[in-house]
N, C-alpha and C positions, 0 to 999 in steps of 0.2 A: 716772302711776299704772300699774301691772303691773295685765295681763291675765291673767285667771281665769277659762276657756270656761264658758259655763253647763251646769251638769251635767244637765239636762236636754234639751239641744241635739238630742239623737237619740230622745225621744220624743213620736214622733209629728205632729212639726210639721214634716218634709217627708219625704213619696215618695220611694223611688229607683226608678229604674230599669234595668235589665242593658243591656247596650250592645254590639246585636248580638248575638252568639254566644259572646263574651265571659267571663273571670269576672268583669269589672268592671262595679260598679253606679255612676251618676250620678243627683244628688238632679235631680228633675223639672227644677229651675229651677237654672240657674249663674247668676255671674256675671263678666261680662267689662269687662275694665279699659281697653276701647279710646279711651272717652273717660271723663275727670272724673279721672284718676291721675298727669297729666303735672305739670309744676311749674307748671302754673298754677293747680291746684287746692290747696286748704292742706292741710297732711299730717296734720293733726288729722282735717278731714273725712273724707281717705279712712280713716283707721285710724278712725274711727266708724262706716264704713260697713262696713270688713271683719268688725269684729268683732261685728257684729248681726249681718250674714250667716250668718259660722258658729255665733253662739250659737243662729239658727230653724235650720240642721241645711243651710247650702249649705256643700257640701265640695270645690268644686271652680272652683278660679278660671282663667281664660283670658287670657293674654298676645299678646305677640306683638313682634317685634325692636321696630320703630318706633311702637311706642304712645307717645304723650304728648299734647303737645309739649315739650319737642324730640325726636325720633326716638330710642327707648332710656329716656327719663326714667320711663316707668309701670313699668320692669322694674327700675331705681334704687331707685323709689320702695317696690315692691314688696317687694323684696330687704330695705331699711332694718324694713318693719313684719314683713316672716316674720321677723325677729333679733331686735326686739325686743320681739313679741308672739306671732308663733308658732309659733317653732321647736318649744316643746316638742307641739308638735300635728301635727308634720310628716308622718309617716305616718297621720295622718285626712285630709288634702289631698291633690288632683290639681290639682297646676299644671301647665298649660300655655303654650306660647309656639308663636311661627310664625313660617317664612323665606320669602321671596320676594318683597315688594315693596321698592321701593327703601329701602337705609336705610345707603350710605358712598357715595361715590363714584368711576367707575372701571368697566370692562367686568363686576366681580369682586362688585357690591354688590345685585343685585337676582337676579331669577327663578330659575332651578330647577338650576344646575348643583350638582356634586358640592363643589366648591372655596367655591362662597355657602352652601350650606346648611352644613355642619359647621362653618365657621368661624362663620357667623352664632350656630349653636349653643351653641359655646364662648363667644363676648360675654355672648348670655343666660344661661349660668350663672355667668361671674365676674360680670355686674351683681346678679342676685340672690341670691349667695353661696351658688348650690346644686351638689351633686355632680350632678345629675342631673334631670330634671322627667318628667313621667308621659306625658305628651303631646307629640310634637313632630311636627307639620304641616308640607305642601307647602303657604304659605299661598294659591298659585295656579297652574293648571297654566303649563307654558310651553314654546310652540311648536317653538319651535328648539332643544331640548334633548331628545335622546332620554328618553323615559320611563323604560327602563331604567337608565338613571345617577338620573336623579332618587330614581328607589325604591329604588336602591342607595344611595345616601347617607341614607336613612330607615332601611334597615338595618342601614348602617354605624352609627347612632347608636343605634339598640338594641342592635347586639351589643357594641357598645363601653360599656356603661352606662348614658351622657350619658342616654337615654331608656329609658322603660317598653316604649310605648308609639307605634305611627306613625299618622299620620291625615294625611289632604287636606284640602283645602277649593274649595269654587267650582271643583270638577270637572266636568265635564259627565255624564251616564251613559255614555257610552259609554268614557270615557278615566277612568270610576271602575271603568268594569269591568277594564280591560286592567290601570289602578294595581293593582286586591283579583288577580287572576291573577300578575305579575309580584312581590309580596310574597310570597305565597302559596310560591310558588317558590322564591323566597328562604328561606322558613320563619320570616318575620316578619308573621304574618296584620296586615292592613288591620283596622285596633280600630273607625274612626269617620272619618264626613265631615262638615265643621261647613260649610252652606249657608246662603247668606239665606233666609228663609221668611217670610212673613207673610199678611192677609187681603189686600193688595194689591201682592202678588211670590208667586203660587202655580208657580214654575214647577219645582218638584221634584216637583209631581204631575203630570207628564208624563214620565215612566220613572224620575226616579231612585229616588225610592223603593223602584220594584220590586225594580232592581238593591240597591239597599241589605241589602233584607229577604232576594232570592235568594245574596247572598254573605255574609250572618250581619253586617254591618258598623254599626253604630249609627250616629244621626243627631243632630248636633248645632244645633238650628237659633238664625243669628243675627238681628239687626236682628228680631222680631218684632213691635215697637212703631213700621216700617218707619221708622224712622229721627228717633221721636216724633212722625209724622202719625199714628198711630193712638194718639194721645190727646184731649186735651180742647185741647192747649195752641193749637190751629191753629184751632180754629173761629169764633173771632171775631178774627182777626186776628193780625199774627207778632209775637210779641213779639222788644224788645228782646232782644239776646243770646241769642237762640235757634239753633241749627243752620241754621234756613233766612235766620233775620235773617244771617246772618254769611256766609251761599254756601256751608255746608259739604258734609256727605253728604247735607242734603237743600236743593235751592234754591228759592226763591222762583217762579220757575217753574214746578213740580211742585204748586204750591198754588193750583191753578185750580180752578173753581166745581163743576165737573162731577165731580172726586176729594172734594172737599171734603163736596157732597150724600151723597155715597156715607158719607162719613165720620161724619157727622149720623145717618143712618138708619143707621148700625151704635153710633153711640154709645146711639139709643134702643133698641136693641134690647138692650143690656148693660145699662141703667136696670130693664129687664123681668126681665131674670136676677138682679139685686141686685147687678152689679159694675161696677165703673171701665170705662170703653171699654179701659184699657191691661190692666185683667183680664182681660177676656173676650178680648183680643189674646193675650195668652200662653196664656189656657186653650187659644184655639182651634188653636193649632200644636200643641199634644198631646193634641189628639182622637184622632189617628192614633198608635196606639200600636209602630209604627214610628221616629215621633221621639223617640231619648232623651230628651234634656232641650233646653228653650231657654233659651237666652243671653240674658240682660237687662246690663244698663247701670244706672248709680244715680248722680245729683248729688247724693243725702242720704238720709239715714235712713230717713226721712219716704217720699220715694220709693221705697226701696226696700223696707220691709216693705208698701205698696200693692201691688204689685206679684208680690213672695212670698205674698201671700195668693190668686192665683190658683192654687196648687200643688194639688192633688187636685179640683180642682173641673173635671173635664177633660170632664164627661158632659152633650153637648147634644141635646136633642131631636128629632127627625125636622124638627117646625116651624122651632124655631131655626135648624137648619142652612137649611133652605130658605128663609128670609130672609136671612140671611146671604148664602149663596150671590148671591144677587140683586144685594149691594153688595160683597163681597169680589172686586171686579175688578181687572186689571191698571193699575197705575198710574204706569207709566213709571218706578219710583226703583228697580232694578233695576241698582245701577251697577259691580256686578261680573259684569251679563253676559256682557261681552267672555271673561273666564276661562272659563266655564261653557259657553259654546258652540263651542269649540274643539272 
């Protein structure tokens, strides 16, 4: 059946926000394809899920080389539903994609050189049959590679077309600042940094933000739902085929008693507000009106307008926060810190 956006998609059923210094606006809430888009997901589901997304007004979807499984298949998969659903909408979207974690193999297939990131580039647009995507990220910093060649190859794909757009991710502040400086220089401003954030990985309110807000740069924050422990779905137990049933980005280890109470008294505390615990999770990453938008994830429909419904409802009260605060502690699932404190 041919898709028909709903004509009403852009009233009033989501926020944007400027992103940074910017002329670019992002709706409060993305979504990102890292998990639920590979071939093991049916492509009926995700092309269900795409097209509810943009019909409530999300305009802005996030990739990345090795999204699936298999490494590539979410950008395939992507690629197939923007041709047959919605090209004709392609300048109302912001696709992004990201280079830097391993995805060929060979000295040539992972972190930050000049030679991985442009080639990585050009794969992701012949997988998703685009001239170009809006966004294209360092998706981690990396050590042994001069910075300057890094942000030169983020250049090189803006001046070259391939991108709008350059952003980082899972930078530390100090090496977000030297990246927004050495762009800057270049004359291809720093647009956006996409970080994990959540009520239990608050570590970007320990300087980055400053730097964020001091160099005009917008904040994309991911994992907000810390990796679906800040839902419902953990409190009595893992279910089957769950992230943590399976050892993925959250393990079964990380679901000890003491994260878990915390998780309980932050779920009653969103019962008091009238939202889901994974509402009150995404509202709570844009209290801060420094973070553009957060990045949610969706295995269904169903999920994902729950979820969208936390979008304008960003304003908590002096008490709430200070309950909050109480159980929004650190919780060890932080698994891209290694990048970030470089």
């Amino acid at each position: 059946m041919s898709y028909d956006a709903a004509p009403d998609r852009y009233d009033e059923k989501m926020p944007y926000r400027r992103c940074g210094r910017s002329g670019l606006l992002l709706p409060e809430i993305s979504l990102g394809l890292w998990q639920n888009f590979g071939d093991e997901s049916p492509l009926s589901a995700q092309r269900a899920i795409l097209r509810r997304a943009f019909d409530l007004g999300v305009t802005h979807f996030d990739l990345a080389n090795n999204y699936g499984p298999p490494y590539g298949s979410a950008e395939i998969n992507f690629g197939r539903l923007l041709r047959e659903d919605f090209r004709p909408y392609r300048d109302e979207l912001v696709i992004s994609t990201k280079a830097g974690y391993d995805m060929w193999p060979g000295p040539y297939g992972q972190w930050g050189s000049r030679k991985y990131l442009l080639a990585s580039l050009d794969q992701s647009l012949a997988r998703m049959g685009l001239e170009y995507v809006d966004i294209f990220y360092s998706h981690r910093f990396d050590p042994d590679t001069p910075l300057e060649e890094t942000m030169g190859a983020l250049d090189a794909a803006v001046r070259s077309g391939k991108a709008l757009y350059a952003g980082i991710s899972s930078y530390s502040p100090e090496r977000t600042r030297d990246a927004a400086s050495i762009l800057r220089a270049l004359g291809t401003p720093l647009l956006i940094h996409q970080p994990s954030y959540s009520m239990l990985n608050r570590w970007i309110e320990g300087g980055l933000l400053d730097v964020l807000e001091a160099e005009g740069v917008g904040c994309i924050a991911f994992s907000p739902l810390a990796q679906g422990l800040l839902t419902t779905k953990y409190l009595d137990g893992i279910p089957a085929g769950s992230r943590a049933a399976r050892n993925g980005s959250l393990s079964q280890d990380q679901l000890n008693e003491k994260t878990l109470a915390h998780v309980r008294a932050l779920n009653s505390i969103a019962a008091g507000r009238g939202q889901s615990l994974a509402q009150m999770a995404v509202s709570w990453t844009l209290r801060d009106p420094r973070v553009t938008s957060a990045l949610i994830g969706a295995s269904s429909v169903a999920q994902l307008e729950e979820n969208l419904a936390a979008a304008a409802k960003t304003a908590f009260s002096a008490d709430e926060i200070a309950a909050i605060d109480k159980n929004a502690v650190e919780a060890g699932i932080n698994i891209w810190s290694a990048s970030s404190s470089q």
